[in-house]
MIKOLGU-294462 format. One line per 4 residues: number of its first residue (from 1); for each residue y, x, z of N, C-alpha, C. Coordinates in nm, 2 decimals. Each point is the difference from the previous one (the first is absolute). Example, Ala and Ser with C-alpha at 12.3 -4.5 7.8 and 13.67 -1.06 7.14 Angstrom:
<atoms>
1 = -0.57/1.32/0.78/0.12/-0.09/0.00/0.12/0.09/0.00; 0.11/-0.04/-0.07/0.11/0.09/0.00/0.11/-0.08/0.08 .
</atoms>
This chain:
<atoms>
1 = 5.19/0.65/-4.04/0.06/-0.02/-0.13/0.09/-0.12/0.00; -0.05/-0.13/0.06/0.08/-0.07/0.03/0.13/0.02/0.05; 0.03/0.07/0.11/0.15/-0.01/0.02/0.09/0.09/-0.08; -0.10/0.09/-0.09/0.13/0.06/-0.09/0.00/-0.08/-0.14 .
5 = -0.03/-0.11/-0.01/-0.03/-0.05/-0.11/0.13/-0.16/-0.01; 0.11/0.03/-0.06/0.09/-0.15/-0.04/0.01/-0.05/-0.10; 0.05/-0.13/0.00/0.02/-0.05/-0.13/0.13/0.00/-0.05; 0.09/0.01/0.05/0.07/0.06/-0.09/0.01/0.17/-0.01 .
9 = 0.15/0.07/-0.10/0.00/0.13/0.00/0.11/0.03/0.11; -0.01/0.10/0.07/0.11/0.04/0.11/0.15/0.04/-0.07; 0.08/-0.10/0.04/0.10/0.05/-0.09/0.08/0.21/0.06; -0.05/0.02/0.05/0.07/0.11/0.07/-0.11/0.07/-0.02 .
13 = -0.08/0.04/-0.07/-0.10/0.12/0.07/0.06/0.12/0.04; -0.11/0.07/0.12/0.04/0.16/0.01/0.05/0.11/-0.06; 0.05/0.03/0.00/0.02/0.13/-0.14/0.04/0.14/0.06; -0.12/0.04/0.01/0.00/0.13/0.07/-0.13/0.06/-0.08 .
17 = 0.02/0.12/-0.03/-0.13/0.01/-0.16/-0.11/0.09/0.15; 0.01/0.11/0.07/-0.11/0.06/0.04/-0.13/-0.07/0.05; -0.15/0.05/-0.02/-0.08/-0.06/0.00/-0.01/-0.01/0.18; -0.11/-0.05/0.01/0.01/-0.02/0.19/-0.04/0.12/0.02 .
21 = -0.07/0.09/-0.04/-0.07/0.16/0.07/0.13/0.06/0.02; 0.09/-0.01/-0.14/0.12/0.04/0.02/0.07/0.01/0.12; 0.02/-0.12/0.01/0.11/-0.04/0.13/-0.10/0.03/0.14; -0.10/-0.02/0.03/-0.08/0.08/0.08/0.03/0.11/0.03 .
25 = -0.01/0.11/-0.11/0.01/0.09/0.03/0.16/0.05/0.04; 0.12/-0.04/-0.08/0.15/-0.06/0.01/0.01/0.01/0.16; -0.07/-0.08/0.09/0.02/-0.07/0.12/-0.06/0.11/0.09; -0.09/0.05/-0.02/-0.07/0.11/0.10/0.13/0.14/-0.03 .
29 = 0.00/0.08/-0.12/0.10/0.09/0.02/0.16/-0.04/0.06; 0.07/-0.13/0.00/0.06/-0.02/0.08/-0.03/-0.03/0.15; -0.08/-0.03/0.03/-0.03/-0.01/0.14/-0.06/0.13/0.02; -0.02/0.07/-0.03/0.00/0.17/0.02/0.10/0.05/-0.02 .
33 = 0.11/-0.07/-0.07/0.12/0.07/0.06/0.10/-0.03/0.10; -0.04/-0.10/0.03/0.09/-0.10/0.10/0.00/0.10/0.14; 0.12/0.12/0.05/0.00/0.07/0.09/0.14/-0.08/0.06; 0.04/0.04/0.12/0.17/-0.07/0.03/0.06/0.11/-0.06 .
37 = 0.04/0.07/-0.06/0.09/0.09/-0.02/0.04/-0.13/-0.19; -0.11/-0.05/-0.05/0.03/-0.04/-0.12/-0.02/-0.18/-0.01; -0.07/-0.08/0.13/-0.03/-0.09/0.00/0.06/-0.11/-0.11; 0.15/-0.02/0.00/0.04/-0.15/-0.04/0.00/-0.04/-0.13 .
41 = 0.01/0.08/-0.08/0.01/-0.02/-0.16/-0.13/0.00/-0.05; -0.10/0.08/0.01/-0.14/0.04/-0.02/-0.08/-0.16/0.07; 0.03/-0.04/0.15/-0.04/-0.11/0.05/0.03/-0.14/-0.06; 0.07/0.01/0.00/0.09/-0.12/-0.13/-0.10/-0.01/-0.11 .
45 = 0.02/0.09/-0.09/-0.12/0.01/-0.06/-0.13/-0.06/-0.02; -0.06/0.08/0.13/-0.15/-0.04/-0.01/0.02/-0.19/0.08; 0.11/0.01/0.05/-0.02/-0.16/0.03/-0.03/-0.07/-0.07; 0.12/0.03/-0.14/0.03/-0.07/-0.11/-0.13/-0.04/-0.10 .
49 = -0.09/0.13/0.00/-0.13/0.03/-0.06/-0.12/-0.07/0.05; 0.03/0.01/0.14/-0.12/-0.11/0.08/0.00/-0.08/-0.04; 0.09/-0.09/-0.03/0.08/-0.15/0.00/-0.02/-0.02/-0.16; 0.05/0.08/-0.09/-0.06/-0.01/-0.18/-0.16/0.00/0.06 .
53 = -0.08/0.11/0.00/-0.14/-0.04/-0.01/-0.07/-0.09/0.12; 0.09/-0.11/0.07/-0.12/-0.07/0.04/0.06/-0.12/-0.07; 0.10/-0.04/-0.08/0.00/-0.08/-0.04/-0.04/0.05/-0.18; -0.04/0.09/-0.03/-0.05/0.04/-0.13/-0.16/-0.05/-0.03 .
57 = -0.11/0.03/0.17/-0.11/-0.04/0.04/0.03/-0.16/-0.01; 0.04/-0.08/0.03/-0.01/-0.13/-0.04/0.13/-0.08/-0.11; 0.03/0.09/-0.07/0.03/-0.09/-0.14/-0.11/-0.07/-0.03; 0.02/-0.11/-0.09/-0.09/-0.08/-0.11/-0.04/0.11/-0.09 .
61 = -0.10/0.00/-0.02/-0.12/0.06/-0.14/-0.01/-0.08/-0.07; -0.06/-0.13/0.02/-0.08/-0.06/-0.07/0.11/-0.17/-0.04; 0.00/-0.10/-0.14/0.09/-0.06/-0.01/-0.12/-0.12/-0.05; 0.00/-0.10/0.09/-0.14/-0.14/-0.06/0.07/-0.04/-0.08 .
65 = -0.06/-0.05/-0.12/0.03/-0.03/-0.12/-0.10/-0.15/0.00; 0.02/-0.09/-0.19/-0.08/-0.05/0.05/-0.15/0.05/-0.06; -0.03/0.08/-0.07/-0.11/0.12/-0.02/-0.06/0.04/0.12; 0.07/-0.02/0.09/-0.10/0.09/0.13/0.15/0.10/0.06 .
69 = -0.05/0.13/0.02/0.13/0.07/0.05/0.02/0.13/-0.08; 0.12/0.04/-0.05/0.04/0.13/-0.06/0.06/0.11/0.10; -0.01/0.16/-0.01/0.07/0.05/0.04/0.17/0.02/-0.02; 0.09/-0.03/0.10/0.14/-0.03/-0.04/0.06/0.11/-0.06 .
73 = -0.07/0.13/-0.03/0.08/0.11/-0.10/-0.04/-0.07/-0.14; -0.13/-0.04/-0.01/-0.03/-0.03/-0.15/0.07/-0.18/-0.04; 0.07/-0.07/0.12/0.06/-0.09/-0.05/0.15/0.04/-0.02; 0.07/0.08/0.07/0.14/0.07/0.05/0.03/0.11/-0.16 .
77 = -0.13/0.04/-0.05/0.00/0.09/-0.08/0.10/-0.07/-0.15 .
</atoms>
């Protein structure tokens, strides 16, 4: 909890709405289709998607306040 937790708000958040199962699942049907006849544009892709969900897995959640800590949708809200 600690390392996703800052004090201030991220001025940039992510903004990509699918939930993580989503993009999961997103990532496996492109890599089931990744053949050479179709590779580069499809590959590109799922690069691009790796790269959103591992840095989606370590955004900030949580924002310390001096209350203790809030979740940063319900301070962002």
């Amino acid at each position: 909890m600690d390392s996703l937790t800052v004090d201030i708000l991220p001025t940039c958040p992510t903004s990509f709405v699918p939930e993580c199962t989503e993009l999961c699942h997103y990532r496996l049907a492109l890599t089931q289709m990744l053949v050479p006849e179709i590779r580069n544009y499809p590959g590109y892709l799922l690069y691009d998607l790796n790269h959103f969900f591992s840095n989606k897995i370590n955004d900030p959640r949580w924002l310390r306040i001096t209350d203790g800590v809030k979740f940063i949708d319900e301070v962002a809200a």
